[in-house]
Each structure stands twice: as C-alpha cells, then as structure tokens.
mmCIF file as Biopython writes it, N, C-alpha, C and O atoms, coordinates in Angstrom:
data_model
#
loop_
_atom_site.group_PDB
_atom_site.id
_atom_site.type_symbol
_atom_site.label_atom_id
_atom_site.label_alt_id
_atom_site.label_comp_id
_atom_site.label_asym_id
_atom_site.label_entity_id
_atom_site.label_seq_id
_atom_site.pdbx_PDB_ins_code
_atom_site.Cartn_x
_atom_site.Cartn_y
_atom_site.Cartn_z
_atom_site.occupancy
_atom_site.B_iso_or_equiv
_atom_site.auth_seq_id
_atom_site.auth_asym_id
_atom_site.pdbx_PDB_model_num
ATOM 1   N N  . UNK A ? 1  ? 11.901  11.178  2.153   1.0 0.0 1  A 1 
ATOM 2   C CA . UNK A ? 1  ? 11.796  9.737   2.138   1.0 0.0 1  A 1 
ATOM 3   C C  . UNK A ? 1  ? 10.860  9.338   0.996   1.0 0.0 1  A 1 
ATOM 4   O O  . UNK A ? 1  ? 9.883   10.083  0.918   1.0 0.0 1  A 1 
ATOM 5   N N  . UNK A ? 2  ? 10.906  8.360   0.093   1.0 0.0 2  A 1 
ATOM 6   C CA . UNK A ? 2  ? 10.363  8.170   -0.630  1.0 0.0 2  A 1 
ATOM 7   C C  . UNK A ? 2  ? 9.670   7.164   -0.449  1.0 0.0 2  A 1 
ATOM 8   O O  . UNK A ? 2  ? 9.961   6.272   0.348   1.0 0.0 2  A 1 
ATOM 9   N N  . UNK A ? 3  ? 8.137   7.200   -1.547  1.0 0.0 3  A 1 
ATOM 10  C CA . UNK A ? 3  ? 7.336   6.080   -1.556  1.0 0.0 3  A 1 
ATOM 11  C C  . UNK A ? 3  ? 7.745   4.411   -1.187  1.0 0.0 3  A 1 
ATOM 12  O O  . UNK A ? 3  ? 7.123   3.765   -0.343  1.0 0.0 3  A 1 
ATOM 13  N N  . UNK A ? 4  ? 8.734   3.940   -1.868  1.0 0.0 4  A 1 
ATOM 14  C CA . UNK A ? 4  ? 9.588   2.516   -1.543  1.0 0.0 4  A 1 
ATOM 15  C C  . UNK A ? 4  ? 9.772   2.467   -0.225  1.0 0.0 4  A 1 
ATOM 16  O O  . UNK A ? 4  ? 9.139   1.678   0.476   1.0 0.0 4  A 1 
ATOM 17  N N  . UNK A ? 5  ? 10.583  3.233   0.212   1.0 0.0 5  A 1 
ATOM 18  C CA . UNK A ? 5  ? 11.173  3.291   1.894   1.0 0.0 5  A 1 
ATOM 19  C C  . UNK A ? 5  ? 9.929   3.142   2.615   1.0 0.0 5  A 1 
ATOM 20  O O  . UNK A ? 5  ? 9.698   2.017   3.056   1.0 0.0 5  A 1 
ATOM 21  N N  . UNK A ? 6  ? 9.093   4.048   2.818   1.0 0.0 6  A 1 
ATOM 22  C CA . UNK A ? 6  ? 8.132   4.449   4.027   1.0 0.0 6  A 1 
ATOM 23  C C  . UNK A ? 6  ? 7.559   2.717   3.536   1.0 0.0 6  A 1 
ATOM 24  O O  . UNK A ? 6  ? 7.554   1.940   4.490   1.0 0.0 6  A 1 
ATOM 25  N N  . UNK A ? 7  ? 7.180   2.211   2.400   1.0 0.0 7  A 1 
ATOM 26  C CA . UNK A ? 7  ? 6.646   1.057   2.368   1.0 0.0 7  A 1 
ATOM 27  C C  . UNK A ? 7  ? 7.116   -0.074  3.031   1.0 0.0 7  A 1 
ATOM 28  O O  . UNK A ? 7  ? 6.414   -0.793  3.742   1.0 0.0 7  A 1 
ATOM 29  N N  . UNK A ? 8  ? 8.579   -0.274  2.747   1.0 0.0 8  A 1 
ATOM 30  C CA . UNK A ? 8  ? 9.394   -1.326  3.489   1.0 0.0 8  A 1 
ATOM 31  C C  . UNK A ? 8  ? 9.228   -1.350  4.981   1.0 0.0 8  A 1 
ATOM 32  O O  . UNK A ? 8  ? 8.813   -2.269  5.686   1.0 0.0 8  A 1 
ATOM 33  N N  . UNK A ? 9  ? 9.852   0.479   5.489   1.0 0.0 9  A 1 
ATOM 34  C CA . UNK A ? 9  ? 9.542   0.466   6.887   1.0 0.0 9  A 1 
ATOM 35  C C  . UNK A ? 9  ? 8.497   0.207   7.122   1.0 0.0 9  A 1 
ATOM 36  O O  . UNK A ? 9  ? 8.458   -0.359  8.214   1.0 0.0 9  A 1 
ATOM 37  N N  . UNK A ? 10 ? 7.217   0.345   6.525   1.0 0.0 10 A 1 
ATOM 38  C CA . UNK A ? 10 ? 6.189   -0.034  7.415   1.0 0.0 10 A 1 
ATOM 39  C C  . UNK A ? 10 ? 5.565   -1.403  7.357   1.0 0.0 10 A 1 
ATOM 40  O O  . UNK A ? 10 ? 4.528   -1.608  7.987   1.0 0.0 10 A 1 
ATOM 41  N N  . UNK A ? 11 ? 6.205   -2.481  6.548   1.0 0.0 11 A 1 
ATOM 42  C CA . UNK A ? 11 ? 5.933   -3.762  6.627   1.0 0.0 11 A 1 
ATOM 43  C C  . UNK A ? 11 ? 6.985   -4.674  7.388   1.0 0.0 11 A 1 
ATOM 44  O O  . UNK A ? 11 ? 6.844   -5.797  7.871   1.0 0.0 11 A 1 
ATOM 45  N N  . UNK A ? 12 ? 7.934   -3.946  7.345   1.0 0.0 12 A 1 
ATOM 46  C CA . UNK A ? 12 ? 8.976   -4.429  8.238   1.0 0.0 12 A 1 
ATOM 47  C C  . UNK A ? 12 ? 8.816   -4.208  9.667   1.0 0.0 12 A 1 
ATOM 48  O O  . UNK A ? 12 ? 9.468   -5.056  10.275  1.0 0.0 12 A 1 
ATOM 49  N N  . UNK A ? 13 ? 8.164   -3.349  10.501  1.0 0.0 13 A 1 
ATOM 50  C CA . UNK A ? 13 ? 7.751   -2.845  11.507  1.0 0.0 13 A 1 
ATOM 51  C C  . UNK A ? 13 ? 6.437   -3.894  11.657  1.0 0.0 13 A 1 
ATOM 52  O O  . UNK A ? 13 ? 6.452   -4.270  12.829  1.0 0.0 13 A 1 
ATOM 53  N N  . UNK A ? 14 ? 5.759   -4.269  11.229  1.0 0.0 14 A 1 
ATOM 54  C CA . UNK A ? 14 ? 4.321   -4.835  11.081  1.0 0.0 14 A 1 
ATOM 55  C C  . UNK A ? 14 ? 5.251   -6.509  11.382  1.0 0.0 14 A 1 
ATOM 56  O O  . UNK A ? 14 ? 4.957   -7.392  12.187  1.0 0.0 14 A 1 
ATOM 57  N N  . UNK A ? 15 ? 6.333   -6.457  10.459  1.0 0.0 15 A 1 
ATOM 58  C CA . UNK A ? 15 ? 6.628   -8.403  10.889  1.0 0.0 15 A 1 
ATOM 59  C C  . UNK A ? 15 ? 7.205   -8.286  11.898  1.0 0.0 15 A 1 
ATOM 60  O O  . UNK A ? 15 ? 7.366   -9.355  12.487  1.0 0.0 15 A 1 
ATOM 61  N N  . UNK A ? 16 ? 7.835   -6.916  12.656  1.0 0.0 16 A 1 
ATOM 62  C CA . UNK A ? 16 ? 9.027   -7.507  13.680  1.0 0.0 16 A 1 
ATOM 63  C C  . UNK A ? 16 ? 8.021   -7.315  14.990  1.0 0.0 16 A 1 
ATOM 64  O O  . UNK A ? 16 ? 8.553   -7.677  16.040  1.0 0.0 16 A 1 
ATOM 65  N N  . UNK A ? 17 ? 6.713   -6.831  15.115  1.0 0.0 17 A 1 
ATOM 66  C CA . UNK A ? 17 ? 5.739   -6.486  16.120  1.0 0.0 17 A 1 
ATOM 67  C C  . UNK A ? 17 ? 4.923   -7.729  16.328  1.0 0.0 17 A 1 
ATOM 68  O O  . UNK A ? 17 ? 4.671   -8.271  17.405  1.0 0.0 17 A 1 
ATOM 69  N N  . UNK A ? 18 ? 4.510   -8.133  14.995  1.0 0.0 18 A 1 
ATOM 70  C CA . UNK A ? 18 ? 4.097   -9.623  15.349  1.0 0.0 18 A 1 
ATOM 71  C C  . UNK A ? 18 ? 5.019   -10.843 15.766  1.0 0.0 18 A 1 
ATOM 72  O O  . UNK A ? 18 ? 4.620   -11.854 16.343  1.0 0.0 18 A 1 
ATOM 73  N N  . UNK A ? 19 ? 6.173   -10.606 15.419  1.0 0.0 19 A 1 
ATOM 74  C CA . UNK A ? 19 ? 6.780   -11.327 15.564  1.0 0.0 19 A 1 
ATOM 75  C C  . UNK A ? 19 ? 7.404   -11.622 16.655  1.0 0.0 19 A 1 
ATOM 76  O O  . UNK A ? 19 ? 8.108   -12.628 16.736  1.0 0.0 19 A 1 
ATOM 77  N N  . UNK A ? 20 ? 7.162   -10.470 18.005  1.0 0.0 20 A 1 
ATOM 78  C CA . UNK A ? 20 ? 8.013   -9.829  18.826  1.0 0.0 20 A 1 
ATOM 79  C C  . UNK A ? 20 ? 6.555   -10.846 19.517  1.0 0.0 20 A 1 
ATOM 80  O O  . UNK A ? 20 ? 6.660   -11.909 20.128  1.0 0.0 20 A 1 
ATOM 81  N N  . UNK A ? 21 ? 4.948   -9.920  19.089  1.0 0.0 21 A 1 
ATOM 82  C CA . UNK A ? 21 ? 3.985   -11.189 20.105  1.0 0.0 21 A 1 
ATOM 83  C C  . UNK A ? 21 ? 3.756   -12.711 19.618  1.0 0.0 21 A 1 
ATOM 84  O O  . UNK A ? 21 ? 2.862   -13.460 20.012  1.0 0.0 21 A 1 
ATOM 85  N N  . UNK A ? 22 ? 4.528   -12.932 18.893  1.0 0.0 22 A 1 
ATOM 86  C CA . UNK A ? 22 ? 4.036   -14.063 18.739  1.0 0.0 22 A 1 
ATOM 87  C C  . UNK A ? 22 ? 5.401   -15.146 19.428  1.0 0.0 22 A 1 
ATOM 88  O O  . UNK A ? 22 ? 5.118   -16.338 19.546  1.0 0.0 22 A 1 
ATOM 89  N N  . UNK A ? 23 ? 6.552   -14.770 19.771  1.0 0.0 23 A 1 
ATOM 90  C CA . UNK A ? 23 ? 7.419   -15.274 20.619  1.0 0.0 23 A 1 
ATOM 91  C C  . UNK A ? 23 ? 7.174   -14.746 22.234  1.0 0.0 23 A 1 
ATOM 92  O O  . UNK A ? 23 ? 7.853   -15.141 23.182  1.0 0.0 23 A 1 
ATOM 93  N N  . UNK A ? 24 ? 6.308   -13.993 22.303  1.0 0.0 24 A 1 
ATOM 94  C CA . UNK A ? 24 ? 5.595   -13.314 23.710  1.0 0.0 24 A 1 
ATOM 95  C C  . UNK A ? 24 ? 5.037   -14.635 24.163  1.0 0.0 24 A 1 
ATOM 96  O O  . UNK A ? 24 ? 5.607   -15.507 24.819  1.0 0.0 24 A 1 
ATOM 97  N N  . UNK A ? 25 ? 3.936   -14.615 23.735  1.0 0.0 25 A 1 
ATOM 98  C CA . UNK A ? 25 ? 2.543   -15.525 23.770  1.0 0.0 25 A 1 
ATOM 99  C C  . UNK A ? 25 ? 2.909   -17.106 23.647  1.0 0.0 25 A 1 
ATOM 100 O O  . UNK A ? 25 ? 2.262   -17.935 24.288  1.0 0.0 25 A 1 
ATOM 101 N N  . UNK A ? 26 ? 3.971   -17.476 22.798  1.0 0.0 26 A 1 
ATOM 102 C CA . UNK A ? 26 ? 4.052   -18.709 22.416  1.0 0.0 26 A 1 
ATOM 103 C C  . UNK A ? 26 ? 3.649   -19.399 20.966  1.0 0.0 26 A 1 
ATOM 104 O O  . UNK A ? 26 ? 3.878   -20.485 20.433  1.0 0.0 26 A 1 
ATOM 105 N N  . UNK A ? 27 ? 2.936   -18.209 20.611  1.0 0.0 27 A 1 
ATOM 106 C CA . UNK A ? 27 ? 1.760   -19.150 19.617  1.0 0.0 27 A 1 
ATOM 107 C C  . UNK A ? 27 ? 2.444   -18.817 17.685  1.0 0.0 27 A 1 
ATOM 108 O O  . UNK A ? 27 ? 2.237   -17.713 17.181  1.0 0.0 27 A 1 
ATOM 109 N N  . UNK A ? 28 ? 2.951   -19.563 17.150  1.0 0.0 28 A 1 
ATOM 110 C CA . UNK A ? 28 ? 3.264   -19.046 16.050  1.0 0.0 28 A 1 
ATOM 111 C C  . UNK A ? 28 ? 2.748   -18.953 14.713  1.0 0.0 28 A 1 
ATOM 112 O O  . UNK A ? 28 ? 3.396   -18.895 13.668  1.0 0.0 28 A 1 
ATOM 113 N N  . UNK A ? 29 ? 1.100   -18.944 14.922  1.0 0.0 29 A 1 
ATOM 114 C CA . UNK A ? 29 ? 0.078   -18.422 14.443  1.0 0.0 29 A 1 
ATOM 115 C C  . UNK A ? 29 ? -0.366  -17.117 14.386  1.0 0.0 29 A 1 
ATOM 116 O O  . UNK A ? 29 ? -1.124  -16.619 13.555  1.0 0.0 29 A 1 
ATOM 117 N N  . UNK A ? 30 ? 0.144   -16.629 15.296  1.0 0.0 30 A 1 
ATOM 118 C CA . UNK A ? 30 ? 0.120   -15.045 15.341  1.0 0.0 30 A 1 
ATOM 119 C C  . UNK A ? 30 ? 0.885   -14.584 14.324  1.0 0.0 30 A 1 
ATOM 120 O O  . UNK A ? 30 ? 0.109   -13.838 13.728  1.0 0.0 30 A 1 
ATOM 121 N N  . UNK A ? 31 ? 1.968   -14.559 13.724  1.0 0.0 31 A 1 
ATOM 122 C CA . UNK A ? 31 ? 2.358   -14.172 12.954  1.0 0.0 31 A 1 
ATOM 123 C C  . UNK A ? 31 ? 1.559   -14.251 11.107  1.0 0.0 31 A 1 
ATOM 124 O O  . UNK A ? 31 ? 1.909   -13.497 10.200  1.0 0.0 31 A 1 
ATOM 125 N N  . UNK A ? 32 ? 0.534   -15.292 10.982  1.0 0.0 32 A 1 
ATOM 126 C CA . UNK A ? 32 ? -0.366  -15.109 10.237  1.0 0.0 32 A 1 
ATOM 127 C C  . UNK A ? 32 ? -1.311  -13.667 10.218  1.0 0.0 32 A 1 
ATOM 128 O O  . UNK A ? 32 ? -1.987  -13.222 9.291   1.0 0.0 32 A 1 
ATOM 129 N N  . UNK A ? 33 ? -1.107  -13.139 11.527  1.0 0.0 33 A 1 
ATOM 130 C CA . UNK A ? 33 ? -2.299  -12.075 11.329  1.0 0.0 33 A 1 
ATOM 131 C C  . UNK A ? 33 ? -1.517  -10.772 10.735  1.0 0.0 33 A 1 
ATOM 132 O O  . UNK A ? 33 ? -2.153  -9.791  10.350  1.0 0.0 33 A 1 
ATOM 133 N N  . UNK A ? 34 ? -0.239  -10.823 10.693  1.0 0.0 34 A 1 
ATOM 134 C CA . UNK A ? 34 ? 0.423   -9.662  10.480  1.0 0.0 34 A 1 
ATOM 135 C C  . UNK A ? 34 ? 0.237   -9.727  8.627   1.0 0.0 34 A 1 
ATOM 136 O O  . UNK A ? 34 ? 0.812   -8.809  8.042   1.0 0.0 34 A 1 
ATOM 137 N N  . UNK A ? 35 ? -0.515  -10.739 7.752   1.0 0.0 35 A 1 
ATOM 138 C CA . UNK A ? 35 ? -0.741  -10.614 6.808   1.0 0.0 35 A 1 
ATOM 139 C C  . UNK A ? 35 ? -1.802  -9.639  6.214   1.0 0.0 35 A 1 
ATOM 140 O O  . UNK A ? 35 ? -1.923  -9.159  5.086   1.0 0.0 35 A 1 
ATOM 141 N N  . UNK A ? 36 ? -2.483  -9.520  7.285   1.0 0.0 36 A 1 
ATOM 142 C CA . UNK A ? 36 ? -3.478  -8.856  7.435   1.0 0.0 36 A 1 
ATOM 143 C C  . UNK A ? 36 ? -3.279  -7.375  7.074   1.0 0.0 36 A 1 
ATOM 144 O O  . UNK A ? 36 ? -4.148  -6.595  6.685   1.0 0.0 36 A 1 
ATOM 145 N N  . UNK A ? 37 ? -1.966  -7.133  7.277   1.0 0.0 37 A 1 
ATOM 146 C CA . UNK A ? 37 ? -1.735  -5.221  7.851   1.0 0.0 37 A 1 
ATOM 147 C C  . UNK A ? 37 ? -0.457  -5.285  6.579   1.0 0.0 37 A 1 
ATOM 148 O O  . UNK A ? 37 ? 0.212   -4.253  6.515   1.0 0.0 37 A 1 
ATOM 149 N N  . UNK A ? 38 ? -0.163  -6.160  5.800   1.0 0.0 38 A 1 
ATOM 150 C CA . UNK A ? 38 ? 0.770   -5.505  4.775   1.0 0.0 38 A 1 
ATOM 151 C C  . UNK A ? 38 ? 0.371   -4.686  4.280   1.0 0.0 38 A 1 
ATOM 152 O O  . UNK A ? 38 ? -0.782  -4.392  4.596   1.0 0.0 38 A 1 
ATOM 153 N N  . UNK A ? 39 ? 0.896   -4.043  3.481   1.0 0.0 39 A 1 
ATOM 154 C CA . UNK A ? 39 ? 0.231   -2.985  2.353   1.0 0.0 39 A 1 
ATOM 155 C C  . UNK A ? 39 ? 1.364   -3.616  0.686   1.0 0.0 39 A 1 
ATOM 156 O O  . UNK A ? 39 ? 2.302   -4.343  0.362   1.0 0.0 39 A 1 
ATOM 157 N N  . UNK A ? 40 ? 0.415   -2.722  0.192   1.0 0.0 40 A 1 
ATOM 158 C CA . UNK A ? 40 ? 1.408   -2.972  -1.024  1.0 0.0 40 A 1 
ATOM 159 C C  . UNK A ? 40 ? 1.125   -1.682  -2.029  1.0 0.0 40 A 1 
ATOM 160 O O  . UNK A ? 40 ? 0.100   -1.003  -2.096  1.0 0.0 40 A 1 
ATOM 161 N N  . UNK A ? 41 ? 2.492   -1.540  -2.876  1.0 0.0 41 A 1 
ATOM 162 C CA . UNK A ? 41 ? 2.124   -0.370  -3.655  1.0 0.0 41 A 1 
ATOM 163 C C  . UNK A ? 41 ? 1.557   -0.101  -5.108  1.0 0.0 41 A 1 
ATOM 164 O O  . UNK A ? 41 ? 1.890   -1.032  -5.842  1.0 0.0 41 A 1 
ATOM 165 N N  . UNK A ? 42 ? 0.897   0.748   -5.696  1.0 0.0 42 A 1 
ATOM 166 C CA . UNK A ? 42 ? 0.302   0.745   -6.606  1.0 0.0 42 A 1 
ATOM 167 C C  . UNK A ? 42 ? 0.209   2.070   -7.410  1.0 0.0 42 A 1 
ATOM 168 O O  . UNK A ? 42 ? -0.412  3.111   -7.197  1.0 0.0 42 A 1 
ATOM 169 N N  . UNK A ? 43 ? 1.423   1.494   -8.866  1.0 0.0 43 A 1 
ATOM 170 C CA . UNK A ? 43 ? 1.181   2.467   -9.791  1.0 0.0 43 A 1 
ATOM 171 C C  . UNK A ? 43 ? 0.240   3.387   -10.493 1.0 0.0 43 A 1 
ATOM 172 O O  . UNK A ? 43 ? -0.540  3.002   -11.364 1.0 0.0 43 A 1 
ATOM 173 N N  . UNK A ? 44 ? 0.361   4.805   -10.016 1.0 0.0 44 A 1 
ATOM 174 C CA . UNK A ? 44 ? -0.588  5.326   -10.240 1.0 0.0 44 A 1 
ATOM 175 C C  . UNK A ? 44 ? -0.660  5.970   -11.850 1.0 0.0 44 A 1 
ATOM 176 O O  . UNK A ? 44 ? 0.074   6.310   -12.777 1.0 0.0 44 A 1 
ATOM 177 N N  . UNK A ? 45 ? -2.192  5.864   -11.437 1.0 0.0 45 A 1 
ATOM 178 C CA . UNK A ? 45 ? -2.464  6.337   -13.436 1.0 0.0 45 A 1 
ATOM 179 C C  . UNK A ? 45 ? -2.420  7.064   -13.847 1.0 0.0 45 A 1 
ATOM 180 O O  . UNK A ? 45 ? -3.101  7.977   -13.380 1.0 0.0 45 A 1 
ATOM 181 N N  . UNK A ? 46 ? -1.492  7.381   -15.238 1.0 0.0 46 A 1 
ATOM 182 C CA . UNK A ? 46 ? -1.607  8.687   -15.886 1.0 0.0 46 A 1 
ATOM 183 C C  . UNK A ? 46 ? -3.169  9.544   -16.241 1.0 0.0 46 A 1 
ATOM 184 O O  . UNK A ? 46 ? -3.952  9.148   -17.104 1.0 0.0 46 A 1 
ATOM 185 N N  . UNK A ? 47 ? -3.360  10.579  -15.512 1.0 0.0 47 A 1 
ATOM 186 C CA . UNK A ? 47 ? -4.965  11.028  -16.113 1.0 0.0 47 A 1 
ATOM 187 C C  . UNK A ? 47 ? -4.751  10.758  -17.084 1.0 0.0 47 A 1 
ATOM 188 O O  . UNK A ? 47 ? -3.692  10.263  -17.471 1.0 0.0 47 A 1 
ATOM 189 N N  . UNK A ? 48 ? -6.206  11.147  -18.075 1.0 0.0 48 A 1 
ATOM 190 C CA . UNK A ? 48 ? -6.686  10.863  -19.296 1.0 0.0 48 A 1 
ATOM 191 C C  . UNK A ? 48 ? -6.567  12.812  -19.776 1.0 0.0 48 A 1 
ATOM 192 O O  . UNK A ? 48 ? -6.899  13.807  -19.132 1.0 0.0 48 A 1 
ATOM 193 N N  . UNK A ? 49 ? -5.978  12.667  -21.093 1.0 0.0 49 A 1 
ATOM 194 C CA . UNK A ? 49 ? -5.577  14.334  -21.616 1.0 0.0 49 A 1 
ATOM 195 C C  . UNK A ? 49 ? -6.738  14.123  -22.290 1.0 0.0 49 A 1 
ATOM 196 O O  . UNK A ? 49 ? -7.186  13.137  -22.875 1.0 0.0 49 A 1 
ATOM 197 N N  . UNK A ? 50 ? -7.218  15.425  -22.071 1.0 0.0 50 A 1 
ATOM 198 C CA . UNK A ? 50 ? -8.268  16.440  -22.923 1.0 0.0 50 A 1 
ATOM 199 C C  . UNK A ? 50 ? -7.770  16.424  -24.207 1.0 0.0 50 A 1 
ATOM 200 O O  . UNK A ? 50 ? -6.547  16.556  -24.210 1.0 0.0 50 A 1 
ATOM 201 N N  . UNK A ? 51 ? -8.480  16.262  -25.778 1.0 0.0 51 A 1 
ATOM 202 C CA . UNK A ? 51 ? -8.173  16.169  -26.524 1.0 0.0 51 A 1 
ATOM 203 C C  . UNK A ? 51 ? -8.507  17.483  -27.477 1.0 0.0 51 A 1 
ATOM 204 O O  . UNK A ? 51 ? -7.919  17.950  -28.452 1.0 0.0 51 A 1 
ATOM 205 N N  . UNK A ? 52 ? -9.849  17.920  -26.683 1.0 0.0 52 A 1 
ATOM 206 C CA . UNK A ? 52 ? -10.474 19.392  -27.059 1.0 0.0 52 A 1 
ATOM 207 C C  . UNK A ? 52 ? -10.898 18.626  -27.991 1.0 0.0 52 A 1 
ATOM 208 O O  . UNK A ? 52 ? -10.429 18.640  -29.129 1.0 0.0 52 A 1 
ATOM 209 N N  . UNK A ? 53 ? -12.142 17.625  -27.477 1.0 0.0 53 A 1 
ATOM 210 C CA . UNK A ? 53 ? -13.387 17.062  -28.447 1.0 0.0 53 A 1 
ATOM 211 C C  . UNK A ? 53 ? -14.599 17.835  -27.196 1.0 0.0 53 A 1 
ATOM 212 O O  . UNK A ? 53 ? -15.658 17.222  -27.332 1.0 0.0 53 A 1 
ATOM 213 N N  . UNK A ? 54 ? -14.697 18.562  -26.463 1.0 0.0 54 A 1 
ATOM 214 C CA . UNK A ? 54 ? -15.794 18.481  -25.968 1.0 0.0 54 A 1 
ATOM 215 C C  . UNK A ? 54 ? -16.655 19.336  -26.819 1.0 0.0 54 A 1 
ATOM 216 O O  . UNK A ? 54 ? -16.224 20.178  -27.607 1.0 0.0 54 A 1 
ATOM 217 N N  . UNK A ? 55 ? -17.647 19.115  -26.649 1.0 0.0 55 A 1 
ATOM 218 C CA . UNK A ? 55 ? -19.192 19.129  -27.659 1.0 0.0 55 A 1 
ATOM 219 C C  . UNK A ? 55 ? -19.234 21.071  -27.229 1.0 0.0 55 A 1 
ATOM 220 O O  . UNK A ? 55 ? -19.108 21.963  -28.068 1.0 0.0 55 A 1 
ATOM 221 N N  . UNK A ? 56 ? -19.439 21.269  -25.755 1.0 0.0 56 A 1 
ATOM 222 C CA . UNK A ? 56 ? -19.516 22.624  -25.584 1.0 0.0 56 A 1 
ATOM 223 C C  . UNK A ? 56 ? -18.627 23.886  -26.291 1.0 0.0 56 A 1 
ATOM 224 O O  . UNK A ? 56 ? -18.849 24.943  -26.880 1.0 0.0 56 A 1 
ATOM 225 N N  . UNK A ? 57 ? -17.451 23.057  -25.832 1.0 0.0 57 A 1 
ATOM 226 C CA . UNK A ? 57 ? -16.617 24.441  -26.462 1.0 0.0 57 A 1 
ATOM 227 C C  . UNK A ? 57 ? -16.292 24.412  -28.055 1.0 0.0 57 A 1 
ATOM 228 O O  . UNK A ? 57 ? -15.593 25.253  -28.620 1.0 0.0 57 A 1 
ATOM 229 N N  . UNK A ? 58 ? -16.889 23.352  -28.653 1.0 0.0 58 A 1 
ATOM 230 C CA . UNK A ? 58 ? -16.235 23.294  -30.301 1.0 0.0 58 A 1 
ATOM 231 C C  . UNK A ? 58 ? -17.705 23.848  -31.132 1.0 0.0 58 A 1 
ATOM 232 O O  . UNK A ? 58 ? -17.699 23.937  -32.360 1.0 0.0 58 A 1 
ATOM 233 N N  . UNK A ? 59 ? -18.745 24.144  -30.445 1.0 0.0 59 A 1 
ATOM 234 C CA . UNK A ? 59 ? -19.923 24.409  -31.123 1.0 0.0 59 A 1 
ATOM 235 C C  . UNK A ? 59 ? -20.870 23.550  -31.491 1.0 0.0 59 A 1 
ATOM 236 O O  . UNK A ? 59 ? -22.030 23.869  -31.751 1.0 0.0 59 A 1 
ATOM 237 N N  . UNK A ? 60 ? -20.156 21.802  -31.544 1.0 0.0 60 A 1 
ATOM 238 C CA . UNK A ? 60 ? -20.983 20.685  -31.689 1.0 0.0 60 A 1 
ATOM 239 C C  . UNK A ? 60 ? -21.988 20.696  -31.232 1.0 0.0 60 A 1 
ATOM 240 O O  . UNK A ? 60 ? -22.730 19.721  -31.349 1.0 0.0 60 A 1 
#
C-alpha cells in the first residue's frame, strides 16, 4: 500500500467517525474537531551529498 492510500484511508476514516458522532449526538459542530486529526503529506528531502570538502580527510 502506498504512502497516498494509507493517507486517504486514514482521513477518510477520521470524517466518516466524526461524522457517524456528530449525527449520534445531534450537534454538527463536532465534525469541526475531526480537523484536528487530518494529517497531511510531506515531501521528503533529498539529503545533502558529500562533496569531499571536509577539512579532515583532504589535509586542510
């Protein structure tokens, strides 16, 4: 399963739970709190490459 999927399912699961108490309860303010528990995803960074400037190993 990939990164995308597990994301969807788990925000989609998060609106249909609030959404499930907030037609429980009555109150359709509850569904504001499920903003709370989104997630969102974030491109991760290419490390930074060694260029073989360090001071130790060049004798600097």
């Amino acid at each position: 399963m990939g990164a995308w999927t597990a994301w969807v399912l788990k925000n989609s699961v998060v609106v249909i739970c609030f959404t499930v108490l907030a037609i429980y309860f009555g109150k359709w303010w509850i569904i504001l709190f499920s903003c709370l528990f989104h997630s969102s995803l974030e491109v991760a960074k290419e490390p930074k490459q060694d260029n073989g400037s360090d001071e130790k190993f060049n004798g600097g």
